[in-house]
MIVO-986983 format. One line per 5 residues: number of its first residue (from 0); their letters; for each residue z, x, y of N, C-alpha, C. Coordinates in steps of 0.05 Angstrom, whole numbers, plus 5000, padded with zeros to 4 digits. Atoms other than C-alpha are relative to their C-alpha. Example, Ala and Ser with C-alpha at 12.3 -4.5 7.8 and 13.67 -1.06 7.14 Angstrom:
<drenlums>
0) AS) 5000/5018/4976/5156/5246/4910/5000/5018/5024 ~ 4999/4984/4976/5143/5273/4979/5014/4985/5022
</drenlums>
This chain:
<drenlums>
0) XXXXX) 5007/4974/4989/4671/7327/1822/4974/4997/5017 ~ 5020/5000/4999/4628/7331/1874/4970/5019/5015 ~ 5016/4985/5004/4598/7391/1878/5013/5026/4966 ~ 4999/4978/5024/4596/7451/1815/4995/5024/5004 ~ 5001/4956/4998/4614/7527/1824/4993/5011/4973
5) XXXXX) 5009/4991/5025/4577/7564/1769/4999/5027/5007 ~ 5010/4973/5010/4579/7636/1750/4987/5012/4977 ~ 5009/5001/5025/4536/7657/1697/5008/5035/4988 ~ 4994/4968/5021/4565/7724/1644/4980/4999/4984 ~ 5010/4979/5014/4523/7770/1621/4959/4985/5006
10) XXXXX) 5040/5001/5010/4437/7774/1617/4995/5008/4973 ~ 5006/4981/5018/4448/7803/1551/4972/4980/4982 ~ 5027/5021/5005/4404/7743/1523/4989/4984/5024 ~ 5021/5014/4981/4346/7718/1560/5000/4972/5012 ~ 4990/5033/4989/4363/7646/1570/5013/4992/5019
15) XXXXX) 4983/5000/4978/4412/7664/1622/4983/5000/5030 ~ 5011/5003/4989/4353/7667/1662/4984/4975/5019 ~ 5001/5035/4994/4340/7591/1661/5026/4988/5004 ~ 4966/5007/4994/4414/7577/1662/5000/4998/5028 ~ 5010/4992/4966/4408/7610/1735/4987/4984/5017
20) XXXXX) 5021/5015/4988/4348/7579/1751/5003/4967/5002 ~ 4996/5030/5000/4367/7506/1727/5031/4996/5026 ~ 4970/4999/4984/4440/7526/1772/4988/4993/5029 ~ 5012/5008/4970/4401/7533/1841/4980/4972/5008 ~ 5014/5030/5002/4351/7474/1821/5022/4977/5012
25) XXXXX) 4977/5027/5000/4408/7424/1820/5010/5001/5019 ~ 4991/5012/4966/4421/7393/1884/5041/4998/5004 ~ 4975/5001/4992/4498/7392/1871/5020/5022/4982 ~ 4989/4976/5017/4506/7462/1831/4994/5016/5022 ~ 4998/4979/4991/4526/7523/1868/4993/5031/4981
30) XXXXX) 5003/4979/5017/4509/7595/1834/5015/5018/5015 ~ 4980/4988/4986/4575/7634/1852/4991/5030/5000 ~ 5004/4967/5010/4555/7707/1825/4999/5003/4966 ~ 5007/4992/5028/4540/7738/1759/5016/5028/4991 ~ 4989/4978/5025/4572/7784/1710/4985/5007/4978
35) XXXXX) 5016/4989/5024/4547/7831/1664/5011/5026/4989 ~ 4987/4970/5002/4578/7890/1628/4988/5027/4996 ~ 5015/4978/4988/4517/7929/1645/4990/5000/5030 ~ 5005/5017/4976/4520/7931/1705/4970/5010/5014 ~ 5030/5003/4992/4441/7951/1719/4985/4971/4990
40) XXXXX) 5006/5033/5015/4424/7887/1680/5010/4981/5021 ~ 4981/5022/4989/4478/7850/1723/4991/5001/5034 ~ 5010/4997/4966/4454/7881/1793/4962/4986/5003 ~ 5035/5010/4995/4379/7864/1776/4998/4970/4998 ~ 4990/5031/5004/4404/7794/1753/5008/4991/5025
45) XXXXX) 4982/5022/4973/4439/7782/1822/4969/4996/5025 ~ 5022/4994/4975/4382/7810/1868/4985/4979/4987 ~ 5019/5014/5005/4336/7770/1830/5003/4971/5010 ~ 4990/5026/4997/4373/7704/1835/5017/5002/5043 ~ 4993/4990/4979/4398/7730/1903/5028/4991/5011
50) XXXXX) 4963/5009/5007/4480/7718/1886/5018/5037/4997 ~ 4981/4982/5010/4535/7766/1883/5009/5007/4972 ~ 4994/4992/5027/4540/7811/1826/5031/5016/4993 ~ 4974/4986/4991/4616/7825/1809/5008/5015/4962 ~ 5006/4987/5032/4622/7879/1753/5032/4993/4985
55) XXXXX) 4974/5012/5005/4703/7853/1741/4997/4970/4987 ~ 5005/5018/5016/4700/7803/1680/5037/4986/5014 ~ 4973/5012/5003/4777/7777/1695/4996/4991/5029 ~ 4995/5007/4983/4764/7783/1771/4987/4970/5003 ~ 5014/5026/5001/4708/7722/1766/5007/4978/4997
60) XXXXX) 4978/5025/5010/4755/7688/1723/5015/4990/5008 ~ 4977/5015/4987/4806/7686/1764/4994/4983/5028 ~ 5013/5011/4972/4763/7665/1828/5013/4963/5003 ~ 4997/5022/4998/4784/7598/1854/4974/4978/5003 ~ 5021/5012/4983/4716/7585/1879/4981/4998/4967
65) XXXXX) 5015/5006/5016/4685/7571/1809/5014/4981/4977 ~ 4994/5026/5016/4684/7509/1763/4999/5012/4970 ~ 5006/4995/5031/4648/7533/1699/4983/5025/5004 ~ 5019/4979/5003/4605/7593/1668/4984/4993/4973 ~ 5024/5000/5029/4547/7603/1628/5006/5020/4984
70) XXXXX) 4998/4973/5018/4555/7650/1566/4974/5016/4980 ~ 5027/4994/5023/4495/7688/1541/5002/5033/5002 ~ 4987/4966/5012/4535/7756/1521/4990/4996/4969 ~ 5000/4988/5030/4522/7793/1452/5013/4962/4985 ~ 4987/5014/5014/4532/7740/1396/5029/4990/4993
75) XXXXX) 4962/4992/4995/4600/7765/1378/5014/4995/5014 ~ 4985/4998/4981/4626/7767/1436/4999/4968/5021 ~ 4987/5031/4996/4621/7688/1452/5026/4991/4998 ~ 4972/5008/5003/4680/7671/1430/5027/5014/5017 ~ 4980/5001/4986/4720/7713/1461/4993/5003/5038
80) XXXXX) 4999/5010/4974/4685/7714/1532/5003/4965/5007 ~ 4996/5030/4998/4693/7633/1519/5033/4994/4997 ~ 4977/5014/4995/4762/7637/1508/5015/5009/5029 ~ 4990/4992/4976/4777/7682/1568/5001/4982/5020 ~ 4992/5019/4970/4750/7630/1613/5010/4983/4999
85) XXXXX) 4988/5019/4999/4777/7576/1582/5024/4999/5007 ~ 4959/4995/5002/4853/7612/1584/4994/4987/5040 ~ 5005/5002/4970/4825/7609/1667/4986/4975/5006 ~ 5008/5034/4992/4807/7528/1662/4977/4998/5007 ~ 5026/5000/4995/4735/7542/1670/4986/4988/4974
90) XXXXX) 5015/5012/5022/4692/7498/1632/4965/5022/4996 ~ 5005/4980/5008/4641/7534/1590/4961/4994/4991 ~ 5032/5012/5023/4558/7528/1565/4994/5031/4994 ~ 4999/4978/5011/4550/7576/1511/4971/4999/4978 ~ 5022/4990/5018/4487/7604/1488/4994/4994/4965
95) XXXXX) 5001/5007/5023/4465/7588/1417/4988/5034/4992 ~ 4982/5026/5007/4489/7602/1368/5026/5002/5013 ~ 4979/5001/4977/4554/7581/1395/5019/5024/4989 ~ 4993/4981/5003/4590/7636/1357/5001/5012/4973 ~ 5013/4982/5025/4586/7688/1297/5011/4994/4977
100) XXXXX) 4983/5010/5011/4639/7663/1256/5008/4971/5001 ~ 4981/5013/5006/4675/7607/1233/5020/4988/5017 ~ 4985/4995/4978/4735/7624/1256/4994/5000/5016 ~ 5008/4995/4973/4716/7640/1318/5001/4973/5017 ~ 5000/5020/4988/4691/7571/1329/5023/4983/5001
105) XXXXX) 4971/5003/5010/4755/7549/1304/5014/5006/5022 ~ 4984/4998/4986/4789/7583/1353/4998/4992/5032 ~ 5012/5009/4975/4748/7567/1413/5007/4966/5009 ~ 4991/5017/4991/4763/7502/1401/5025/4984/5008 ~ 4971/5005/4994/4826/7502/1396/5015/5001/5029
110) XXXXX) 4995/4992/4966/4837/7536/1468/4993/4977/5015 ~ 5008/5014/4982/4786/7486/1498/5021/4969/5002 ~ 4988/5016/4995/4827/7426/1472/5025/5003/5015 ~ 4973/4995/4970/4894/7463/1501/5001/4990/5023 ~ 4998/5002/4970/4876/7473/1567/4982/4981/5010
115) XXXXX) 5012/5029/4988/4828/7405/1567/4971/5011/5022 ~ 5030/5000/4993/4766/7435/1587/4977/5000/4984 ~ 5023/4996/5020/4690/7430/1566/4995/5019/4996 ~ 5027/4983/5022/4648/7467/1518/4974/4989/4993 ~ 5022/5014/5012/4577/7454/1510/4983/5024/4986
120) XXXXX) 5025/4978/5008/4535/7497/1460/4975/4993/5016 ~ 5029/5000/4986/4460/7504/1489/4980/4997/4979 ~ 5021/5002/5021/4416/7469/1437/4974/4983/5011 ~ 5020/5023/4982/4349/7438/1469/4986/4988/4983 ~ 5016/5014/5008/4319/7411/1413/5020/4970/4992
125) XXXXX) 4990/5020/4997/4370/7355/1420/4985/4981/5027 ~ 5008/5017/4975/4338/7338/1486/4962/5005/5001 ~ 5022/5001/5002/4264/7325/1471/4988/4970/5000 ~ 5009/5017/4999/4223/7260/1478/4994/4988/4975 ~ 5007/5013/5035/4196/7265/1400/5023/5006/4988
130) XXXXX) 4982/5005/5015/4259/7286/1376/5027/4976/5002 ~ 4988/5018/4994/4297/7232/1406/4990/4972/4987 ~ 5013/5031/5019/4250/7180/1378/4999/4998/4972 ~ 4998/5000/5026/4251/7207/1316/5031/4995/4981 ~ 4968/5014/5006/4331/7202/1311/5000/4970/5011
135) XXXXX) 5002/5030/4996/4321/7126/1333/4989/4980/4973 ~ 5014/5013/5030/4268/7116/1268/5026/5005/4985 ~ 4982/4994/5023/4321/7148/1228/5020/4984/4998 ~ 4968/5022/4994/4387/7111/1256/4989/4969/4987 ~ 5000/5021/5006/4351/7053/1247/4991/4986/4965
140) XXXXX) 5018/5005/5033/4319/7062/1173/4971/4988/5002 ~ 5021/5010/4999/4250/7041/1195/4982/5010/4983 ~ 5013/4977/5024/4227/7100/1142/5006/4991/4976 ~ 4998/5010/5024/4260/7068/1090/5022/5027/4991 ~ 4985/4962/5007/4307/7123/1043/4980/5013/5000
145) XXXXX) 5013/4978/4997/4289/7186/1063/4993/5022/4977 ~ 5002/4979/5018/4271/7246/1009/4990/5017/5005 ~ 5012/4972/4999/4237/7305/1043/5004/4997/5023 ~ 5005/4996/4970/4247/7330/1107/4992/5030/5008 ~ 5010/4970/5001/4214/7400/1129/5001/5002/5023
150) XXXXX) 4997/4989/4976/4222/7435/1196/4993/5023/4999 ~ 4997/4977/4992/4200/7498/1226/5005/5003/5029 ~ 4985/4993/4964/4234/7535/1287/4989/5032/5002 ~ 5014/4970/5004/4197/7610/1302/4996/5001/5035 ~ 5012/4994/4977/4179/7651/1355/4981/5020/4994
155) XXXXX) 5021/4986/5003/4126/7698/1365/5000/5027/5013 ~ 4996/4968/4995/4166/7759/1390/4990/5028/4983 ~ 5015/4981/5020/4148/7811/1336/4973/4997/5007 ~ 5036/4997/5000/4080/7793/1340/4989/5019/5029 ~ 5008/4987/4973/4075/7811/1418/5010/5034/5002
160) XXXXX) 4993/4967/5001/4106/7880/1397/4984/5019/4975 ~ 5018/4980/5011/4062/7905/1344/5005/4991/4974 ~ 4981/4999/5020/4108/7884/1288/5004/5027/4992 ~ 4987/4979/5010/4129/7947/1295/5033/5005/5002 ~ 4975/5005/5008/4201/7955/1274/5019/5025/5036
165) XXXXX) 4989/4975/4977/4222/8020/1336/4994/4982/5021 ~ 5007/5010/4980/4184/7987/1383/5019/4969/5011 ~ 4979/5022/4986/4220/7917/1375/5026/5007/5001 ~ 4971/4993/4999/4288/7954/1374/4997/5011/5020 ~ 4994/4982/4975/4275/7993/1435/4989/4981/5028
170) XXXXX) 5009/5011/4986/4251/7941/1472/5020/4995/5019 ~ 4981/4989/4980/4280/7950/1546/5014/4954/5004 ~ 4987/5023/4991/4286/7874/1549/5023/4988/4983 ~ 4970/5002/5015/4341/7867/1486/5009/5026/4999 ~ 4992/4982/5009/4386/7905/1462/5019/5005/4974
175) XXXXX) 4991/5000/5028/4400/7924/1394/5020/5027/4988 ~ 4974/4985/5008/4472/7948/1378/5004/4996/4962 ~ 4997/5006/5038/4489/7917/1311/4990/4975/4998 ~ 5016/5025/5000/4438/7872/1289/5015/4981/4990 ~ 4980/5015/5019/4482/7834/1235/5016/4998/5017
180) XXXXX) 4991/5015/4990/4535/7824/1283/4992/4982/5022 ~ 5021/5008/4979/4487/7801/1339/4990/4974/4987 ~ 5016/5019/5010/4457/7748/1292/4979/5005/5005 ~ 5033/5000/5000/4394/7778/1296/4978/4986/4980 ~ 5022/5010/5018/4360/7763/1238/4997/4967/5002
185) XXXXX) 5020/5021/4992/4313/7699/1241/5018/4976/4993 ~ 4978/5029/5008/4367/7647/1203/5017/4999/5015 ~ 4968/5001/4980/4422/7661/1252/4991/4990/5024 ~ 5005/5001/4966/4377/7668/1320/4987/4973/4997 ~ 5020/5020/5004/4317/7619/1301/5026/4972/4990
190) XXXXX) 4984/5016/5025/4354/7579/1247/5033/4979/5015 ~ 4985/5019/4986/4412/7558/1294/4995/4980/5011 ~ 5015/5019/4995/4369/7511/1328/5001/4978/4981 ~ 5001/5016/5017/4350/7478/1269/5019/4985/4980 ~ 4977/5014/5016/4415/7468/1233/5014/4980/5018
195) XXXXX) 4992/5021/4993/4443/7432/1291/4984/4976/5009 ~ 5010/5014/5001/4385/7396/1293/5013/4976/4971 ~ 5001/5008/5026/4388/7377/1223/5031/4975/4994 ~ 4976/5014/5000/4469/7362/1230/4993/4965/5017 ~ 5000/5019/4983/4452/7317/1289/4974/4973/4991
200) XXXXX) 5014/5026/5004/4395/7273/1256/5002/4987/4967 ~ 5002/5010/5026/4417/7275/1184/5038/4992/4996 ~ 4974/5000/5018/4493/7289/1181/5002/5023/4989 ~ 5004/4978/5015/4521/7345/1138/4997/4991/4969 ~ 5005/5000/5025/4494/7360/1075/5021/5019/4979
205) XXXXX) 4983/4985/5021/4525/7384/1005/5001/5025/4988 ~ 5009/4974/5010/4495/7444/0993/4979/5016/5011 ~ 5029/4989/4984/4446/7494/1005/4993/5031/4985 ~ 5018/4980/5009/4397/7548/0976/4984/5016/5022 ~ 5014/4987/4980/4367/7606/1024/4989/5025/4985
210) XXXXX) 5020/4965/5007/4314/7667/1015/4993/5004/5031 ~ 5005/4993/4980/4308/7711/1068/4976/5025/4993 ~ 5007/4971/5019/4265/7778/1069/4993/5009/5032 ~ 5003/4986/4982/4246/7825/1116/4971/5016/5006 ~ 5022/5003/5009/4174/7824/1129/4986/5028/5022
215) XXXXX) 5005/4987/4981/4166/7879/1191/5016/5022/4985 ~ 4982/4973/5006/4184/7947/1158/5016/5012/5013 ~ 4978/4986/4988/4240/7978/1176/5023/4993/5019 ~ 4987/5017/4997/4273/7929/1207/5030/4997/4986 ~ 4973/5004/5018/4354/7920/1193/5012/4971/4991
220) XXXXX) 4990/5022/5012/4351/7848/1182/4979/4985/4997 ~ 5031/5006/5009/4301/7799/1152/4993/4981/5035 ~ 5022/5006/4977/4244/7770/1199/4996/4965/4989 ~ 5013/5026/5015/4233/7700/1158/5020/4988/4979 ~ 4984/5010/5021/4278/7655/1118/4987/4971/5005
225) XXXXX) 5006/5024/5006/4266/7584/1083/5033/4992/4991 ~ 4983/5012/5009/4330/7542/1064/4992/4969/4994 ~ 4989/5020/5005/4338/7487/1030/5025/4982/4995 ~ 4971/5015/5001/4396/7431/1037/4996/4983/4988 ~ 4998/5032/5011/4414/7375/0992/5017/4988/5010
230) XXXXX) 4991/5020/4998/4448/7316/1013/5005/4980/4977 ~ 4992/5013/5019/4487/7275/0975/4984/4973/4989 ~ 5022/5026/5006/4430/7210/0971/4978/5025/4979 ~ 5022/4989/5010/4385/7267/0944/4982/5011/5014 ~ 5024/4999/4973/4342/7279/1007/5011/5028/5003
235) XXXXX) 5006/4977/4997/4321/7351/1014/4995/5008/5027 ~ 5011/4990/4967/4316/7377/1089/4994/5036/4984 ~ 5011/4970/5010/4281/7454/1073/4990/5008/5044 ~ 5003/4984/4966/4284/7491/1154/4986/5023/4989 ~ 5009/4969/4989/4239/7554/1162/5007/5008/5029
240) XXXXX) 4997/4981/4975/4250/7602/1214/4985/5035/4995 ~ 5027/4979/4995/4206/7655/1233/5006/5026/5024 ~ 5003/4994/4989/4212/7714/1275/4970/5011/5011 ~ 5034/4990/5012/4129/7735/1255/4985/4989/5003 ~ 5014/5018/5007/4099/7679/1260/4976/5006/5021
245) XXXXX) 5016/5011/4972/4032/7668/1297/4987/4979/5004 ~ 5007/5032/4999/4001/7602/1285/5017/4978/4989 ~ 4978/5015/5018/4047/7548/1261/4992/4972/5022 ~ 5005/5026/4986/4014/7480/1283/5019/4970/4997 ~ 4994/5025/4998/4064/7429/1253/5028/5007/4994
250) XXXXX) 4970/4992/5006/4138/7434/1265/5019/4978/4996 ~ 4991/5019/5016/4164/7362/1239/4995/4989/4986 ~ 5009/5034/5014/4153/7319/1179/5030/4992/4993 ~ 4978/5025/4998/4206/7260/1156/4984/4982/4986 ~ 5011/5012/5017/4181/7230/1094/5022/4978/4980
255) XXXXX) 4981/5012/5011/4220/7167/1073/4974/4979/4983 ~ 5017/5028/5008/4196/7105/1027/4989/4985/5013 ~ 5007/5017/4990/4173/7064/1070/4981/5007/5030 ~ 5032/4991/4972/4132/7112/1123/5012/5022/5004 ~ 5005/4977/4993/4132/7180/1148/5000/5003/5029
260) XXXXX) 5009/4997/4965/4134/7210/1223/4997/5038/4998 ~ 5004/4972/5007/4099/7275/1230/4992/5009/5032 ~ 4999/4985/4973/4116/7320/1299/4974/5027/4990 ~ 5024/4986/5007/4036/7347/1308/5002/5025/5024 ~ 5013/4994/4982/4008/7400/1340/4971/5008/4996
265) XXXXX) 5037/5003/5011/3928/7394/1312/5013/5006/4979 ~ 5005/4991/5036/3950/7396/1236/5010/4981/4992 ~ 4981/5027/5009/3973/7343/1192/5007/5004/4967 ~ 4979/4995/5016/4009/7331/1128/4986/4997/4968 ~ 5014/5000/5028/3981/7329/1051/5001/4965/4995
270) XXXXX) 5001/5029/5003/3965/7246/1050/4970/4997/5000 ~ 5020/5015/4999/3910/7212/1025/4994/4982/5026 ~ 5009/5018/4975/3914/7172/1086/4984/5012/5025 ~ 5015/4996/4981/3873/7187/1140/5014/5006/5029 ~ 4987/4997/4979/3900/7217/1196/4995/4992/5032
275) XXXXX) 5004/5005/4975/3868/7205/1256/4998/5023/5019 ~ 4998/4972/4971/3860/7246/1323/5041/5000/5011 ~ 4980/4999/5002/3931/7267/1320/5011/4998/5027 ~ 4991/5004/4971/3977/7249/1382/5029/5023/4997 ~ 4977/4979/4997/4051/7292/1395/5019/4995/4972
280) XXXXX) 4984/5012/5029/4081/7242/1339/4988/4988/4990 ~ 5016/5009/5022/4052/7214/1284/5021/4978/4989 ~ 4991/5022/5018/4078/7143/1246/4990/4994/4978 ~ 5021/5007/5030/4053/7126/1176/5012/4978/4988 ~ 4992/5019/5020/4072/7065/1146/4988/4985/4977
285) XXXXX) 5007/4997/5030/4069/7061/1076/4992/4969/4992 ~ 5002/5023/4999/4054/6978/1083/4970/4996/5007 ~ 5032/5002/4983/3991/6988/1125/4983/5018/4987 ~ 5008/4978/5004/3974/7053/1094/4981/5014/5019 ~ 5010/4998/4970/3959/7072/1166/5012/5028/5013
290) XXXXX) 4979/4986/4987/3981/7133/1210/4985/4985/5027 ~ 5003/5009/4978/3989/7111/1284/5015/5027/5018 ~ 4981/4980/4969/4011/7159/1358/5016/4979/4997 ~ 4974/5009/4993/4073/7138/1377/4998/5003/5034 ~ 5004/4988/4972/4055/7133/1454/5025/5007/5024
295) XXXXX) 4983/5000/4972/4086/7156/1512/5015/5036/4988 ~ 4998/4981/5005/4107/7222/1479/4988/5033/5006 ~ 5014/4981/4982/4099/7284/1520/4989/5023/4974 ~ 5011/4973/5017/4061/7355/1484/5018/5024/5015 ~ 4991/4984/4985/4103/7385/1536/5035/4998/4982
300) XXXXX) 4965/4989/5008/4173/7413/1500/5021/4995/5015 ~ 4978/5004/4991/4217/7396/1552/4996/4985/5028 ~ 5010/5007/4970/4187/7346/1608/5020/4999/5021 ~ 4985/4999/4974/4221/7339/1671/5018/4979/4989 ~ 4971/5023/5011/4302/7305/1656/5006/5007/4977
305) XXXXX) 5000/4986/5034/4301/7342/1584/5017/5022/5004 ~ 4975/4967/5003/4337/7410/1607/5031/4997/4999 ~ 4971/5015/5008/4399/7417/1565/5023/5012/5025 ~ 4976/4980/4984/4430/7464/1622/5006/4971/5027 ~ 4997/5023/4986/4416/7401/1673/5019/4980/4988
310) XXXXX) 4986/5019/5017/4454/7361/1621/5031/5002/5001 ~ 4966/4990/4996/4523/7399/1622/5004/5000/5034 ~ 4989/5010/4973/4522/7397/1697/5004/4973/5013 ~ 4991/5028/4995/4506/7327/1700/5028/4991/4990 ~ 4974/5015/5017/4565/7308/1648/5021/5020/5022
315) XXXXX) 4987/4996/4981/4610/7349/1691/5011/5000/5025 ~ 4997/5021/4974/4601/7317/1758/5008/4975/4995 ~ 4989/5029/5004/4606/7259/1730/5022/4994/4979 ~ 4977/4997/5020/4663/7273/1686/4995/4978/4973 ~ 5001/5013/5025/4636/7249/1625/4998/5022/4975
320) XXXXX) 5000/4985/5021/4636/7280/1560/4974/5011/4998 ~ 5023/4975/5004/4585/7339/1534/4986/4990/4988 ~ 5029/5011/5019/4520/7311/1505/5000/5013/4970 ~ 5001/4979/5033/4528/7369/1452/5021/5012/5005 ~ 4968/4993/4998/4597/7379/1434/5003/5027/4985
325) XXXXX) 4994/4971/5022/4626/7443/1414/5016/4988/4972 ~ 5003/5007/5033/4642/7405/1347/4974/4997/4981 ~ 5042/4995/5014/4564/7403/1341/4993/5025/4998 ~ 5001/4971/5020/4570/7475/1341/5019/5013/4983 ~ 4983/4987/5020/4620/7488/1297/4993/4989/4974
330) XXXXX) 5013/5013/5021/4582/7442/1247/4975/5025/4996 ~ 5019/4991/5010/4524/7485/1255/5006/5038/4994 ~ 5000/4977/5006/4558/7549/1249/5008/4997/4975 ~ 4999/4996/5037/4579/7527/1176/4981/4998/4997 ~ 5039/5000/5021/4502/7507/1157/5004/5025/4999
335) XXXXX) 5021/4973/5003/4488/7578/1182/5023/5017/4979 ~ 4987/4984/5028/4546/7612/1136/4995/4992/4974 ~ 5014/5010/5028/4528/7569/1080/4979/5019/4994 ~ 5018/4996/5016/4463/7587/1078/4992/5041/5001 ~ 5002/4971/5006/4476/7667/1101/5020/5009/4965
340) XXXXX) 4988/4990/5029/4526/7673/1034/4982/4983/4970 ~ 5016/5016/5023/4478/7633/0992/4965/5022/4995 ~ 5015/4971/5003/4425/7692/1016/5003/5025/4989 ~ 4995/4975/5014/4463/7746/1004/5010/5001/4972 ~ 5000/5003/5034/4496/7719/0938/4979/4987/4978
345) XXXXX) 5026/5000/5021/4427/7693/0910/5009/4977/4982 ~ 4990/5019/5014/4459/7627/0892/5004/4972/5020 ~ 4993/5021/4975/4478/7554/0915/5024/5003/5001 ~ 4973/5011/4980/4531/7539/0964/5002/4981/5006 ~ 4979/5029/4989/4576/7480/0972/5001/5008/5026
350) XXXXX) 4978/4996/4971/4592/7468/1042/5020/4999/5002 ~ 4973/4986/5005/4653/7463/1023/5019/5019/5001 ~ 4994/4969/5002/4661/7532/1009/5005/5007/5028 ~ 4994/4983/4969/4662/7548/1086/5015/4983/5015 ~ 4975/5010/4987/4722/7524/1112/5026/5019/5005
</drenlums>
């Protein structure tokens, strides 16, 4: 292929904004027009990007003049604007998480294999400089067995609204229909991130324990959850996710026998050892009883060649397979049911169980 017709559906989540923006960047992506099923959302979306806004979801689809679309509609409603385009041979990059259900993903994939087009969920902490190096220590066991792994994934929306509960629901930039089917709450929106993180550097695990709560009054779904996963070696991965948060300086450790790697940002980890003037990654080996930087590691989240939306257009010119497969999101939409029925029933869950 060698150019790429893109239309991007819906603004309803904000990401579609970089979607857009990474579309016109790219020297051999076109940005055909936009869809939105509001269509004031969809007309301010086009003017902005300065593309044709076409308020006909089927007409787009049927256009000849487009390759693939971006999907960053309502939660819910992934799956089935992903199967529409796929019935119309349009390959697909779908907002995280990739969809609300199970099923769903289930069925999405099924279509895509039909009619033999891509799917790429939109996960960026697959494409990072320290998380890439840190799946390299791991693949290779340079940690030794692992037994603790801790992550947090947060944003700091609430905070910029008051944590007031009206104010973040009326806020003109979302829009809040049904939060619970939306995946609003912090393990679904936040928390997606991190589970396909987790799939992609550990594998799936056997089980899992979650507390959520709802820390912004009045609020219809919680603001903050911790989970814990076991794995069958024993090794504990425990993800936070945060919608509240406002300082949170260290969002990786990776604590095996034989050394440690701790993703800083000025804070470091409970060790007698001496830490040092902390760099983006941290090494500890338990031989030297030493921490070391790991150089060459940017502070910057996504340096230039990192954007996952650059990633699905590359693999599609060049007809190679999706960096992040929609089987990487259908892995992470069981974590997230696991650990939502392990919340609401106040017990552990087999992964098992969600199938």
């Amino acid at each position: 292929m060698e150019r790429l017709r893109f239309a991007q559906l819906s603004f309803w989540f904000g990401h579609a904004n970089g979607i857009c923006a990474a579309a016109q960047r790219h020297s051999a992506v076109d940005l055909a027009c936009i869809w939105d099923d509001d269509p004031a959302r969809g007309r301010a979306a086009s003017e902005k990007f300065g593309v044709e806004y076409v308020g006909d979801l089927d007409e787009v689809l049927s256009r000849d003049d487009i390759d693939a679309v971006g999907i960053c509609s309502p939660t819910q409603q992934h799956a089935e604007h992903a199967l529409a385009a796929i019935e119309h041979g349009k390959h697909c990059l779908v907002e995280k998480p990739f969809t609300r259900t199970l099923a769903q993903a289930d069925a999405v994939i099924a279509a895509a294999e039909e009619y033999r087009v891509q799917v790429m969920p939109v996960y960026n902490l697959r494409f990072t400089p320290a998380n890439e190096t840190m799946k390299k220590f791991v693949d290779e066991g340079t940690l030794g067995p692992i037994y603790q792994v801790r992550r947090r994934h947060g944003h700091r929306e609430y905070e910029q609204h008051g944590y007031d509960a009206h104010t973040i629901q009326t806020n003109p930039d979302w829009t809040w229909q049904d939060a619970d089917a939306e995946g609003r709450r912090s393990l679904y929106h936040a928390g997606s991130h991190a589970m396909l993180w987790m799939a992609w550097m550990f594998g799936m695990p056997e089980c899992v324990v979650s507390l959520g709560g709802t820390r912004v009054h009045g609020l219809p779904v919680e603001d903050n959850n911790a989970c814990v996963f076991r794995y069958a070696d024993g090794m504990l991965v425990t993800l936070h996710t945060s919608e509240t948060e406002t300082a949170a300086p260290l969002a990786t450790e990776i604590y095996g026998f034989e050394g440690a790697l701790v993703q800083t940002r000025g804070d470091g980890p409970s060790t007698f050892a001496e830490f040092g003037a902390p760099g983006a990654l941290m090494h500890y080996e338990e031989q030297t009883r030493e921490w070391r930087e790991i150089a060459g590691i940017s502070r910057t989240f996504q340096p230039e060649g990192y954007n996952p939306n650059d990633r699905f257009f590359d693999a599609l010119l060049a007809g190679r397979a999706m960096p992040v497969t929609m089987y990487d999101g259908r892995r992470s939409v069981q974590l997230l049911a696991a650990a939502e029925l392990a919340d609401r029933e106040q017990r552990l869950v087999e992964l098992a169980e969600i199938e």
